[in-house]
C-alpha positions in Angstrom: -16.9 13.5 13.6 -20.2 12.0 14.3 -22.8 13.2 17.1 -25.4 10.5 17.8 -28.1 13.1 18.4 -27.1 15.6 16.0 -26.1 13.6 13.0 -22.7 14.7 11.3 -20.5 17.2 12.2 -18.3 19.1 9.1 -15.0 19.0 9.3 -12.1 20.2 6.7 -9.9 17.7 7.8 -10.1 14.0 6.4 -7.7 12.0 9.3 -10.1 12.0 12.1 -8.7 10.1 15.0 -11.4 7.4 16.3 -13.1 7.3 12.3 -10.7 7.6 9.3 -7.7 6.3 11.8 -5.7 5.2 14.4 -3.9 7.8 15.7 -1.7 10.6 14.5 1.6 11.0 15.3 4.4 13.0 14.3 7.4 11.7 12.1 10.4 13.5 12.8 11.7 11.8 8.9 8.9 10.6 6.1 10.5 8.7 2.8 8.7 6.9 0.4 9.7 4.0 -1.4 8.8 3.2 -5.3 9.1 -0.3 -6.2 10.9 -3.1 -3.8 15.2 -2.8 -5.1 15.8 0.4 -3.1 13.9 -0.6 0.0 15.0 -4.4 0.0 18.9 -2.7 0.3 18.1 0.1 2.9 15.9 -2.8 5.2 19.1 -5.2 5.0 21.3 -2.8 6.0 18.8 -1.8 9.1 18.3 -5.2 10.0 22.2 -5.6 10.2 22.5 -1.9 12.2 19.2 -3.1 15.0 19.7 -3.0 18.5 17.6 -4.7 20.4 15.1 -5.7 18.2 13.3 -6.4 14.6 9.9 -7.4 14.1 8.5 -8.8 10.8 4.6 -8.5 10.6 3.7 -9.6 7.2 1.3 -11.5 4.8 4.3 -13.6 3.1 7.6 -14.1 4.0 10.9 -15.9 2.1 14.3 -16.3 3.8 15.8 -17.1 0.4 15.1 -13.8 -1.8 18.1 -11.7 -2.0 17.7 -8.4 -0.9 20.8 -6.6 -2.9 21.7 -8.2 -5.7 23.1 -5.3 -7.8 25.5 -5.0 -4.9 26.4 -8.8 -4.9 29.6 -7.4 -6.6 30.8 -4.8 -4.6 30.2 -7.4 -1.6 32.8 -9.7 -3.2 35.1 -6.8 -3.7 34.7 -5.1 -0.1 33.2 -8.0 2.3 31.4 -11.0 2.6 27.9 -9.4 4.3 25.3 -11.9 3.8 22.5 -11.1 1.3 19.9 -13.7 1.4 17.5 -12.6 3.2 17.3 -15.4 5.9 21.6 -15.4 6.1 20.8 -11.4 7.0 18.7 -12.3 9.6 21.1 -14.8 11.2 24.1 -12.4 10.8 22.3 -9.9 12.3 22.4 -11.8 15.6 25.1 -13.6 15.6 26.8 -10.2 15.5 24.8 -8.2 18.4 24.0 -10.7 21.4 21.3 -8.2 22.9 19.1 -8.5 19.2 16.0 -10.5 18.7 14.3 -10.8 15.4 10.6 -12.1 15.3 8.8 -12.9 11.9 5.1 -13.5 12.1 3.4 -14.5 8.7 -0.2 -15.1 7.7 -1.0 -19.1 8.3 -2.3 -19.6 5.1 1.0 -18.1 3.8 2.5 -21.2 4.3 0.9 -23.2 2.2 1.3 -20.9 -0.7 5.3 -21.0 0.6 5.0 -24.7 -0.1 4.3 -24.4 -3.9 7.1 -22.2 -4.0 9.5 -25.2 -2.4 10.0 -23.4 0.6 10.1 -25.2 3.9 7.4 -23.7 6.3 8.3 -21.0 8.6 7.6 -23.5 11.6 10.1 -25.9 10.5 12.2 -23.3 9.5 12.5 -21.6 13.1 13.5 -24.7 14.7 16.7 -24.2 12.5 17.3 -20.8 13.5 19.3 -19.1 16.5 17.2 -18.8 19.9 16.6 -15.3 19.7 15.3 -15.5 15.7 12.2 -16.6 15.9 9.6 -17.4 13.0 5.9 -18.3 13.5 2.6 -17.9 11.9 -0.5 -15.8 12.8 -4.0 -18.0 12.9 -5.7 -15.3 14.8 -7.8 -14.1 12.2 -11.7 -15.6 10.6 -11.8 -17.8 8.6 -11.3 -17.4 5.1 -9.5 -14.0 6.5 -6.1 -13.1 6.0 -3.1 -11.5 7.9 -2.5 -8.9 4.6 -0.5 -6.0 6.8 3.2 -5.3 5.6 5.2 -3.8 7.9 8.5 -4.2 9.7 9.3 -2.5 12.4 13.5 -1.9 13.7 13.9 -0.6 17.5 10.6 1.1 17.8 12.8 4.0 16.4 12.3 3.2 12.9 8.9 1.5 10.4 8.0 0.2 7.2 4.9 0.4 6.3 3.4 -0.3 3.1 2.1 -2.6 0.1 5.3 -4.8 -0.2 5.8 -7.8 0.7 9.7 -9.3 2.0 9.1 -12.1 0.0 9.4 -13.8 -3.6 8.3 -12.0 -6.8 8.0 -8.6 -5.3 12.1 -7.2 -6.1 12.2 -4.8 -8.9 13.5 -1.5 -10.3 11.5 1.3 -11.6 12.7 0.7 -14.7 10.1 -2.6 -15.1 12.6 -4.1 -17.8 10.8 -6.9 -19.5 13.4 -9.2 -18.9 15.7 -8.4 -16.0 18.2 -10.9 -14.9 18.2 -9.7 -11.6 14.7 -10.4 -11.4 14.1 -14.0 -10.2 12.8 -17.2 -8.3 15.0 -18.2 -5.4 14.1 -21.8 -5.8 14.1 -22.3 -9.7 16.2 -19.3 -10.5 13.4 -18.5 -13.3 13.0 -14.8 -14.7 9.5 -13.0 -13.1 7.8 -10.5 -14.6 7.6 -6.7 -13.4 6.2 -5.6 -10.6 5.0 -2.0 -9.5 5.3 -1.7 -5.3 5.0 1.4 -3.1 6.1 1.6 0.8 6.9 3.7 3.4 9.7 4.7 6.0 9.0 6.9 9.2 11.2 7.4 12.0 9.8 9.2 15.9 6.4 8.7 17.5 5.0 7.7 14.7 7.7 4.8 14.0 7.1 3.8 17.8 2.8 3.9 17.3 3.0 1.3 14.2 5.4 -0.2 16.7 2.8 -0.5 19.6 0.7 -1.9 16.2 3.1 -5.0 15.4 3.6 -5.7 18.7 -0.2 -5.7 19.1 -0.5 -8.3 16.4 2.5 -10.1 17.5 0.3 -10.8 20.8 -2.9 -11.5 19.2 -1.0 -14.1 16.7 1.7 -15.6 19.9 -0.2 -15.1 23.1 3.3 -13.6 23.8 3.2 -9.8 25.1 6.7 -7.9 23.6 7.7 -4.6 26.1 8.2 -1.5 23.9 12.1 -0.8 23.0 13.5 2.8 24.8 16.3 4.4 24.7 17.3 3.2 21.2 19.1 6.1 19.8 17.9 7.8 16.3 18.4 5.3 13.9 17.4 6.8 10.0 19.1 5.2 7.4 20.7 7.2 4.5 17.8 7.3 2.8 16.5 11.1 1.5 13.3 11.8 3.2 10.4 13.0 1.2 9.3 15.3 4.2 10.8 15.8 7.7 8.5 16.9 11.3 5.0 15.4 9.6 2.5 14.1 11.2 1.4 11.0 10.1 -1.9 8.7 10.2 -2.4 5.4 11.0 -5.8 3.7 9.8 -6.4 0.1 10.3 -8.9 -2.4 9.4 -9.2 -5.3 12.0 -12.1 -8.5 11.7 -14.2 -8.6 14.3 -12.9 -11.6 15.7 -12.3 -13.4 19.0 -13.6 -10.6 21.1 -12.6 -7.7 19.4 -14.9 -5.5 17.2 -15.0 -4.6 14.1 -12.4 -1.1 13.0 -12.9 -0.3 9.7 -11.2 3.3 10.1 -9.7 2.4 6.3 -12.7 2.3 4.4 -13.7 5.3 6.0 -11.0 6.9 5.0 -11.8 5.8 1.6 -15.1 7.0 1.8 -14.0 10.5 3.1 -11.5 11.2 0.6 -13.9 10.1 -2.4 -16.2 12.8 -0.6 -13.8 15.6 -0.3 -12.1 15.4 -2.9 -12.1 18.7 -5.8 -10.7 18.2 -8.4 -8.7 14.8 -8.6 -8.0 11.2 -6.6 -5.3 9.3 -8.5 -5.0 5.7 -6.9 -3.1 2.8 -7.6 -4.2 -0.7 -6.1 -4.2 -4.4 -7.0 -7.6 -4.5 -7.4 -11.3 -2.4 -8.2 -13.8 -4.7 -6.4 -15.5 -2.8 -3.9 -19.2 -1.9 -4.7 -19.1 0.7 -1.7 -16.5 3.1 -2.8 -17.4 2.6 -6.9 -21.1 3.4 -6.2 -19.7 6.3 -4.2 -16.9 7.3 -7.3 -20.0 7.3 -9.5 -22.2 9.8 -6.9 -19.2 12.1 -7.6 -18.8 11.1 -11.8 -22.7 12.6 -11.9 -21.7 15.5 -10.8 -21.5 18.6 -13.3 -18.3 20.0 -11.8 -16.4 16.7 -9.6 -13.3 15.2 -9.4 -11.5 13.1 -11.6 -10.2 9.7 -11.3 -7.4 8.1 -12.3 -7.1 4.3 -11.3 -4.1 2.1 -12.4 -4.3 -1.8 -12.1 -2.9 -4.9 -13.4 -4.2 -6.3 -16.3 -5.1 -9.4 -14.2 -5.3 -10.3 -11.0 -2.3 -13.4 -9.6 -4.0 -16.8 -10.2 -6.8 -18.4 -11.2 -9.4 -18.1 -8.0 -8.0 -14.3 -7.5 -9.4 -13.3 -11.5 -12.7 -15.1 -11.0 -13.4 -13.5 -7.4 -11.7 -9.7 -8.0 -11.8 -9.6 -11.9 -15.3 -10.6 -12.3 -16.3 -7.9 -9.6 -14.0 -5.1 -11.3 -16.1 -5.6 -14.9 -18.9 -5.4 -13.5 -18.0 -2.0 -11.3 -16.6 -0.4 -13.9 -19.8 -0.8 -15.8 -21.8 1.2 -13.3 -18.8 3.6 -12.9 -18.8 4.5 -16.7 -22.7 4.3 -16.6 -22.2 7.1 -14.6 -19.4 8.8 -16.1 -21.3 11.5 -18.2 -18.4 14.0 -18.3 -15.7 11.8 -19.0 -14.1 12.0 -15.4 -12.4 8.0 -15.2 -10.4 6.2 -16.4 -8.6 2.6 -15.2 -5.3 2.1 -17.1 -2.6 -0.7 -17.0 1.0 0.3 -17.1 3.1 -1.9 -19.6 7.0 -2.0 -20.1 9.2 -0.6 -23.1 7.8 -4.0 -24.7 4.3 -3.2 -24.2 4.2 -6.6 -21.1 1.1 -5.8 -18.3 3.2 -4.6 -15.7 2.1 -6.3 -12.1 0.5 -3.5 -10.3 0.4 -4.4 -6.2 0.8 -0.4 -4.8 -1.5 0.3 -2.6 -1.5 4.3 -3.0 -4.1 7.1 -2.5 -3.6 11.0 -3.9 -6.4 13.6 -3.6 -5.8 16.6 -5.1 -2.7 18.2 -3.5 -4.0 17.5 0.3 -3.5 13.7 0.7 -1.2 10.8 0.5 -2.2 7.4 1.6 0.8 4.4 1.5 -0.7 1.2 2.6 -1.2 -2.2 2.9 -5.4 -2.4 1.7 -6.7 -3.1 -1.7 -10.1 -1.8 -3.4 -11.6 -5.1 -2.5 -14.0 -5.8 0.4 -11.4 -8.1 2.3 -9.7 -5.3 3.1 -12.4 -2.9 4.2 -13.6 -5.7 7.1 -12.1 -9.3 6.9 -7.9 -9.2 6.5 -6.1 -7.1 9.0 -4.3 -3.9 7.1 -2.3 -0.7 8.0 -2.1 2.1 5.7 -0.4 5.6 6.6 -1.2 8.9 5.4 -0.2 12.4 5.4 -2.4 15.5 5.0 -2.3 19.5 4.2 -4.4 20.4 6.9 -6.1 23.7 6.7 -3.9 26.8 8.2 -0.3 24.9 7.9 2.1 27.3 7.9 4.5 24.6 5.9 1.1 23.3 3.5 3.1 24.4 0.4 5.5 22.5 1.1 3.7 19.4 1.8 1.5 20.3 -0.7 4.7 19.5 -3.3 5.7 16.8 -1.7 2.2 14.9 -2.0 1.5 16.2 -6.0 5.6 15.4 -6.5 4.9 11.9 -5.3 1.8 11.4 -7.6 4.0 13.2 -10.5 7.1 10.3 -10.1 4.8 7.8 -10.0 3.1 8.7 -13.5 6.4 9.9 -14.9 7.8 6.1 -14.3 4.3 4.3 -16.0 4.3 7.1 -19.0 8.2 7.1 -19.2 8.6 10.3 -18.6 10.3 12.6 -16.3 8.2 14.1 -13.1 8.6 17.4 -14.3 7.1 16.5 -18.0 3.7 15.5 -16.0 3.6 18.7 -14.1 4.2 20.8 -17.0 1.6 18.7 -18.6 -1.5 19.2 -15.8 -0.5 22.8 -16.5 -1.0 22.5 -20.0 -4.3 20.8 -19.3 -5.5 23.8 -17.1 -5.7 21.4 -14.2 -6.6 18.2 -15.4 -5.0 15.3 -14.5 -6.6 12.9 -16.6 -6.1 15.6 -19.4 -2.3 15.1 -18.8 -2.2 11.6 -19.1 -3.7 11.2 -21.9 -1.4 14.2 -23.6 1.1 11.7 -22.6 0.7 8.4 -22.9 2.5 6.7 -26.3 1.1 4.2 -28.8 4.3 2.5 -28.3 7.0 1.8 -25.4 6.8 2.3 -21.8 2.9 3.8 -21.1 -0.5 3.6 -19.5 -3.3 1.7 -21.8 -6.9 2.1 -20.8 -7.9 -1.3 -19.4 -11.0 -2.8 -21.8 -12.9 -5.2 -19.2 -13.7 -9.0 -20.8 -16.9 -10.1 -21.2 -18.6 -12.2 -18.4 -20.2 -15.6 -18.8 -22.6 -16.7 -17.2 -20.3 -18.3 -14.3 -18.3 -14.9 -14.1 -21.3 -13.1 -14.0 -22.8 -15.0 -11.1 -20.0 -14.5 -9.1 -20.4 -11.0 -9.8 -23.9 -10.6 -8.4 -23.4 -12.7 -5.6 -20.1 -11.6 -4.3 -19.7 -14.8 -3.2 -15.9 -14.8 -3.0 -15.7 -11.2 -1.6 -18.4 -10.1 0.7 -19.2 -6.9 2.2 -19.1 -7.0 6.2 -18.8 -3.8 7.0 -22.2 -1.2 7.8 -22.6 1.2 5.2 -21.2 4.3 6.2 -21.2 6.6 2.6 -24.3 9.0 3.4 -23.2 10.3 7.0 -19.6 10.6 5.6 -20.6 12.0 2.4 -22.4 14.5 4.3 -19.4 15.9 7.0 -16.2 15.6 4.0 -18.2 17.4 1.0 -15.7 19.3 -0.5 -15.7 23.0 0.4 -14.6 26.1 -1.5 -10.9 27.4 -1.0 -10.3 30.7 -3.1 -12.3 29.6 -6.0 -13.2 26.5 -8.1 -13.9 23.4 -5.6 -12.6 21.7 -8.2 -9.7 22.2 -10.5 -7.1 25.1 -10.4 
C-alpha cells in the first residue's frame, strides 16, 4: 500500500495484507453473534463435540459461570450434561481420551478473579485432569494487557470477538433490567445488562486465527502446540450470516521481547475513517483515542462526509477505568463536536425498557455497506499499540460478483443491532434510512423514544481540574504507536461509485 520512494499508493480496497491486517482467508461459514446467551450455548456444546483439541485465549476467564441456563430445565428432563462452565470442560475430557483443552488468561486477570472469590487459574489447574490445562500469559509490557477473545475448537472452527468466557458478560438481547438468569456465580447477585458482539468462522480462516492462538499460546507457555489436521467439518447448528467469505484478520501486538511493534488495527481504523462515504456506525467500550477522533473530525469539516454514529456505555467498569477513558472521551468529544459544523455525530447510550445505561462492551465497525469489523480492540490507545487484540472483518470488494449480497448482510447486521437498542424490528430501521434519503443518523433519531427501550445522546460531565489533567496528559493511556493518518488518509480517500461519494 505504501512505496518508500513514491509515497502512497490508492487502493479501493481497505484489508490490505501487511498494513490494515494479517492475512485473509476464506471462511467456508461466517455467523455472528449478538450478545453472550446464544454463543455461551453453541460454545458448550462445541467444547463437548471437540476432537483433539480446544484452546482458550482470553483476557478473563471463570470456570463457574453457567453457560445455558435457560436450558438448565430441559437438562433435568433429558440428561445430566454439565453446564458450569469448568464441569463442561472436565466432561469434555473425561468423555474423549484423545482431547486437550488449554486456557490461557491475562496475568493480571487473576487478581481481578480474586475479588470475584475465584481461586486463581494456577491453583485451579492443579485440580484439573492432565490434559486440561489452565495458565496465565505474562508475556506482555508492563502495564499491558492480554485483551484478545478468542477460542479456537479443532483448527476447524473460531471465536473471535469482544466477549469474554467469563463473569458478567451472559445476557439476552432483550437487556431486561432485571433478569434472573442474569448473575454472579459466587454471590448469586443480579448484574446489570450487557451489550456483546462475536464471531464464528469455520475453513482456512478458522485454521489462520488458529495458527494465531497457538502463536500466543507459545509466546505466553514457551510450549509450541502442532496444528490439528484431518479434523472433519465441524459447524455447529448455528445459521451463518454468510457462507465462502473471505475474511480478515488484523492484530495489534506490543513491541515486546523481541518482537516489533503491529499495529495493522489502528490502521484499519484509520483507513475506514478515510474511506468511508456516507456512514461508519461503531459500537465500543470506549472513545479515547485522540488519533482516530482528530481524524473523525478531518472528515466532520467536510461539506459532503460521512456520518457517525458511536454507541457507548454511559460509564466505563470502575473507578481507575472512568478517570483514565472517561476523562479522555469528554474531552474528544469536545474537539469532535467543535468540528461537527453539519451535524454529522452523534455518541448515544442504549438503556433498557426501564430507561437503566445498558453496559456496552461490542467491539463493532460498519462503514457504509462495504465493511464489517467484529473484534476484540476498543477506541482507546491500549488497543492501538500496548494489549494484544484480534479483530476480523469482511469487505464488499470492488467487482464481487456476490457484493449484493454481502452488501445485505453487512447493512442487515448494522440494522439488528440498532433495531435491538431502539426496540425495534431490523426492517423498521431500513425502512427508516429510506425515509431519511440515506441518512443513518437521520433514522435514529426518527426512531428513538422518550420512553422505553432507546438510544439517548450521551451529555459528557464536566472535568475538574484532576479530570482534566488526566486528560491533557494521557497519563493513563498513552499513544505508542507513529502516526500514520496523513499517508493513509491519502491512499483510502473515498472515491466516486455511480454518483454521490457519500449518501445514496
Amino acid at each position: 500500500m505504501f512505496d518508500e520512494d513514491t509515497g502512497p499508493v490508492a487502493t479501493e480496497e481497505l484489508l490490505v495484507p501487511g498494513e490494515t491486517c494479517w492475512r485473509i482467508e476464506r471462511a467456508d461459514r461466517y455467523a455472528v453473534f449478538v450478545d453472550a446467551a446464544d454463543y455461551f450455548a453453541v460454545l458448550r456444546e462445541a467444547v463437548l463435540n471437540a476432537r483433539r483439541r480446544v484452546l482458550f485465549i482470553g483476557w478473563d476467564f471463570d470456570p463457574r459461570i453457567r453457560m445455558d441456563p435457560r436450558g438448565a430445565r430441559r437438562r433435568r428432563v433429558g440428561g445430566r450434561r454439565p453446564d458450569k462452565l469448568g464441569r463442561v470442560l472436565e466432561e469434555a475430557v473425561r468423555t474423549n481420551p484423545e482431547l486437550e483443552i488449554g486456557v490461557l488468561v491475562w496475568d493480571y486477570g487473576v487478581v481481578g478473579a480474586l475479588g470475584r472469590g475465584l481461586v486463581p487459574v494456577v491453583l485451579l489447574d492443579r485440580r484439573t485432569p492432565d490434559r486440561l490445562t489452565m495458565t496465565v500469559d505474562t508475556h506482555h509490557p508492563v502495564g499491558g494487557a492480554h485483551h484478545q477473545k478468542i477460542v479456537v475448537i479443532d483448527d476447524c472452527l473460531a471465536f473471535a470477538g469482544g466477549i469474554d468466557v467469563t463473569t458478567d458478560r451472559w445476557d439476552t438481547s432483550e437487556h431486561l433490567d432485571r433478569n434472573q438468569l442474569r448473575r454472579r456465580p459466587s454471590s448469586h447477585r443480579l448484574t446489570g445488562p450487557w451489550h456483546d458482539v462475536t464471531s464464528l468462522v469455520s475453513g482456512p480462516a478458522a485454521r489462520a486465527i488458529g495458527d494465531l492462538a497457538r502463536e500466543r499460546w507459545e509466546s505466553g507457555t514457551g510450549r509450541a502446540l502442532e496444528p490439528v489436521e484431518d479434523v472433519e467439518v465441524c459447524w455447529p447448528d448455528v445459521e451463518p450470516l454468510l457462507t465462502d467469505v473471505d475474511v480478515a484478520i488484523s492484530r495489534t501486538r506490543p513491541e515486546h521481547g523481541g518482537t516489533s511493534l503491529v499495529h495493522e488495527i489502528e490502521l484499519l481504523w484509520l483507513a475506514v475513517i478515510a474511506a468511508a462515504r456516507r456512514s461508519v456506525y461503531i459500537e465500543s467500550q470506549y472513545f479515547a483515542n485522540r488519533r482516530i477522533a482528530e481524524a473523525i473530525a478531518e472528515r466532520l469539516r467536510e461539506p459532503d462526509g460521512p456520518e457517525f454514529v458511536v454507541l457507548n456505555p454511559e460509564t466505563a467498569e470502575g473507578w481507575l477505568q472512568e478517570k483514565a477513558m472517561g476523562t479522555a472521551r469528554a474531552k474528544l468529544l469536545a474537539l469532535v463536536r467543535e468540528a461537527d459544523v453539519h451535524g454529522r455525530f452523534q455518541l448515544y447510550v442504549p438503556v433498557t425498557e426501564g430507561r437503566r445505561p445498558i453496559y456496552v462492551h461490542a467491539k463493532v465497525t460498519v462503514v457504509d455497506d462495504r465493511l464489517l469489523r467484529i473484534g476484540s480492540s476498543n477506541l482507546n490507545n491500549r488497543s492501538m499499540g500496548m494489549d494484544t487484540e484480534c479483530d476480523v472483518s469482511i469487505e464488499v470488494r470492488p467487482g464481487d460478483p456476490r457484493a449484493e449480497e454481502k452488501a445485505a448482510a453487512v447493512t442487515g447486521l448494522r440494522d439488528r443491532l440498532l433495531g435491538e437498542h431502539l426496540g425495534v424490528p431490523p426492517s423498521a430501521v431500513a425502512d427508516a434510512i429510506e425515509a431519511c434519503g440515506g441518512s443513518l443518523l437521520q433514522a435514529v433519531e426518527s426512531l428513538r423514544r422518550p420512553v422505553g427501550r432507546s438510544l439517548v445522546p450521551f451529555a459528557p460531565p464536566d472535568l475538574g481540574p484532576v479530570e482534566q489533567a488526566l486528560a491533557d496528559t494521557e497519563l493513563l493511556d498513552a499513544e505508542r504507536t507513529p502516526n500514520r493518518w496523513t499517508r493513509v488518509r491519502r491512499s483510502f480517500r473515498p472515491r466516486l461509485h455511480g454518483g454521490s461519494a457519500r449518501r445514496r
